[in-house]
Phi, psi and omega in degrees: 000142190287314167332291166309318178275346161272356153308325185302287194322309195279005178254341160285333172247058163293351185305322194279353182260356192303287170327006118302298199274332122017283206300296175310316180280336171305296172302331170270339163277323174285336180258035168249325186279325180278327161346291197270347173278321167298296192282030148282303180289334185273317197299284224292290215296340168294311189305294235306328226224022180268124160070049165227184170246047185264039178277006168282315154335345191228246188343300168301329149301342160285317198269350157295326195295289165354277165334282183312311199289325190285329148310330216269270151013284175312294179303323189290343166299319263222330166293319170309302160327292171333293207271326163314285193307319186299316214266015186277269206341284209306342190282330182287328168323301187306307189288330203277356177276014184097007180271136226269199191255331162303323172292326192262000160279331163312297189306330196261331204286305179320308229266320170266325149311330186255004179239003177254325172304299190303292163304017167249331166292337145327330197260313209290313172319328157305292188339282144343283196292333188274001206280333169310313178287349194270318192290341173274010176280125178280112183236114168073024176094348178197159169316136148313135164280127145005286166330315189269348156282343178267139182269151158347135175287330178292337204252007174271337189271345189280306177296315167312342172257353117010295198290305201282302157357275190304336178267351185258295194299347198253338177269337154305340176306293164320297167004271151355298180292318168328292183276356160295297176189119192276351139310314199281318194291330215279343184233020194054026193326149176295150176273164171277159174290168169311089270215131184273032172264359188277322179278358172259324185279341166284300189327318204264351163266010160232352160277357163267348165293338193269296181305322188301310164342281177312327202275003206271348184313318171273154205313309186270353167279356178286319170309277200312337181320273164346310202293308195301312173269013167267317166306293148354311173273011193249320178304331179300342189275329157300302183316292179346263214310310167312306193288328151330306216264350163258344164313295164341255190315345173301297210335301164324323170286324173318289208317152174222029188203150148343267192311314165314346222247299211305313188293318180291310146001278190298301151341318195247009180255310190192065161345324172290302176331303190292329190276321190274352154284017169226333167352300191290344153286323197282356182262331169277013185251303165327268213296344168270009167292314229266291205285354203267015202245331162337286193284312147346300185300329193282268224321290172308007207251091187253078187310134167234036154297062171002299182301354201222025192275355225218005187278327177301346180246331147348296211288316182292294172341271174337275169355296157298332176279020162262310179305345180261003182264329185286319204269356174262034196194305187284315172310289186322313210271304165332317183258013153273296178325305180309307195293318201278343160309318199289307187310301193284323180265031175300324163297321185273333166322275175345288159322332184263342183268308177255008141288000159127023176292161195255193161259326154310316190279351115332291185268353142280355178273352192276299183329305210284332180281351138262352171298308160318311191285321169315312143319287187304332193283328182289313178309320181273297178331325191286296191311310183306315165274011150263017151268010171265343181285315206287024142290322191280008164121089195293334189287348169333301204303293207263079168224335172223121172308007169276307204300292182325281164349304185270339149307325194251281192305320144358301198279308156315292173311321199271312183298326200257014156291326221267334173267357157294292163011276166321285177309332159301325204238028154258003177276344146324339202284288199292352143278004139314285217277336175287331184308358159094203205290162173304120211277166180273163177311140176251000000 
């Protein structure tokens, strides 16, 4: 098929995309690997606690499931995105050379497929290397079995097919555009702007987080529970760009220096762009917003179950260990993110560079243009979970000095990923900028 062989050709001459397409199979494997360890995990607390009366355990594993899965989810978008976004110019190239709109949905849905296959067979291997270390954690008084952490062969073929889903539905996304018009990408048109309907659809999702509490004592209000606080984390993401793109214009008025000018700018050109290398801290901020109410609940919690005897230190447990997969699941998505910025903004780096822009001065502006979203996204986020905690008493967090600790070192942890982050991937700036003149659409 013609189609097919040119994908082939063009994925051998690919060198200058190896570090990209690297970066997408990296991401789609740690969140195929976190994936499968979360529903690993939920699987042991189910068999273990079948015929038992141990279902707080199987509830709080759900809602630990919860937590997890929308980091898990974001980062394999974001992979998706990666592996998409490098590929417009060539794909706009391609239509404007004559290639048809079939050739070229071929090309791109293989082309996100076969880099979405590839890192989900990567994650079942994480997966695999993790289960010794997952299986010596003591839940209820003893270790997991080896057994009792491995998923289903049907739900191993499900999450694998999931992963490559989401990297094909994110190309077809792309697609779209392409074939409307391949000019506009081929010539970067500016995105549209941020719309304030996005902070009236938060608004009306979190006042609906207060009445849905009272309701969780029942089956379907546990549910509904459930929905409302999987949605709640769909809100950080509304809220973020807007609020980026009025930041952007204070700034712009603000500014008194190149980099600042540069940062303000970029921000108020394109929010969504500024907002997804930190999407992935801010959800890790959420949930230690979330968790941080944990130890204080083990601390009051005195079970007088036998089977629930093991919950209060259980309860710490669980906690950290979400916390250390939420903040490995934000490591990822920060240095995929980061990296692919420097990758998206290579022309203008260039351009700026050979009117007589320095390179420092450059990479101060990069600094700068995440520190702000990187402030504001830790702000929305603290806010949003303490309005999910506080039906249940927001004074939880500082009631046991673990809450206070895993709040504030959350934030902490979170600040020094996403500017570790930044400093890594500036030695990118200058080989972007050594790599010589503005390349033509490929």
């Amino acid at each position: 098929m013609i189609a097919l062989r040119l994908w082939w050709l063009l994925l051998r001459r690919q060198s200058e995309q190896r570090l990209v397409i690297m970066l997408a199979v990296i991401a789609f494997a740690v969140s195929t690997g976190a994936l499968l360890t979360v529903l690993g995990g939920l699987g042991a607390f189910t068999a273990r606690n079948a015929g038992t009366t141990g279902g707080l355990y199987v509830l709080l594993a759900q809602i630990a499931t919860v937590i997890l899965v929308i980091p898990v989810v974001t980062l394999g978008g974001s992979a998706a995105r990666l592996a998409i976004s490098r590929r417009d110019d060539r794909l706009a190239a391609l239509r404007l050379a004559g290639a048809t709109s079939g050739q070229i949905g071929i090309i791109a849905i293989t082309d996100a497929g076969a880099q979405a296959l590839a890192g989900a067979i990567v994650g079942i291997g994480l997966y695999l290397a993790a289960l010794p270390g997952v299986a010596m954690i003591n839940f209820q008084g003893r270790p997991f079995r080896w057994s009792e952490l491995l998923v289903s062969p049907g739900l191993l073929a499900v999450t694998v097919a999931g992963v490559v889903l989401l990297a094909t539905a994110s190309a077809v996304l792309t697609l779209a555009r392409i074939a409307i018009s391949p000019l506009g990408v081929a010539r970067r048109t500016s995105p549209k702007s941020v719309s304030a309907i996005r902070v009236a659809i938060a608004i009306v999702v979190l006042v609906a987080w207060v009445p849905v509490t009272k309701l969780l004592g029942s089956s379907a209000g546990l549910i509904a529970g459930m929905i409302v606080f999987g949605l709640c984390f769909a809100v950080l993401n509304l809220i973020g760009p807007f609020v980026l793109g009025l930041i952007g214009r204070l700034s712009v008025n603000r500014a008194n220096s190149v980099p600042k000018l540069l940062a303000a700018r970029r921000l108020t050109d394109d929010p969504r762009a500024t907002w997804r290398p930190v999407a992935g801290v801010t959800l890790a901020t959420f949930i230690t917003g979330v968790l941080s109410i944990g130890p204080a609940i083990a601390a009051q919690t005195s079970p007088g179950d036998p089977d629930e005897a093991h919950l209060p230190a259980d309860m710490m447990t669980g906690s950290l260990l979400t916390l250390v997969i939420a903040a490995l699941l934000a490591a990822v998505s920060v240095g995929v993110n980061q990296a692919a910025r420097v990758y998206d903004l290579r022309d203008q780096y260039r351009m700026l560079h050979l009117v007589g822009t320095d390179a420092s001065v450059i990479k101060q502006a990069r600094m700068r243009e995440t520190g702000l979203p990187l402030v504001a996204s830790i702000a929305i986020a603290a806010l949003v979970s303490l309005i999910i905690v506080a039906p249940f008493g927001v004074m939880l967090i500082g009631a046991a000095p673990g809450g206070i600790a895993m709040f504030a070192g959350g934030i902490v942890i979170c600040l020094a990923m996403v500017l570790g982050a930044v400093a890594l991937s500036q030695p990118l700036v200058d080989r972007v900028l050594a790599s010589g003149s503005i390349p033509a659409a490929e």
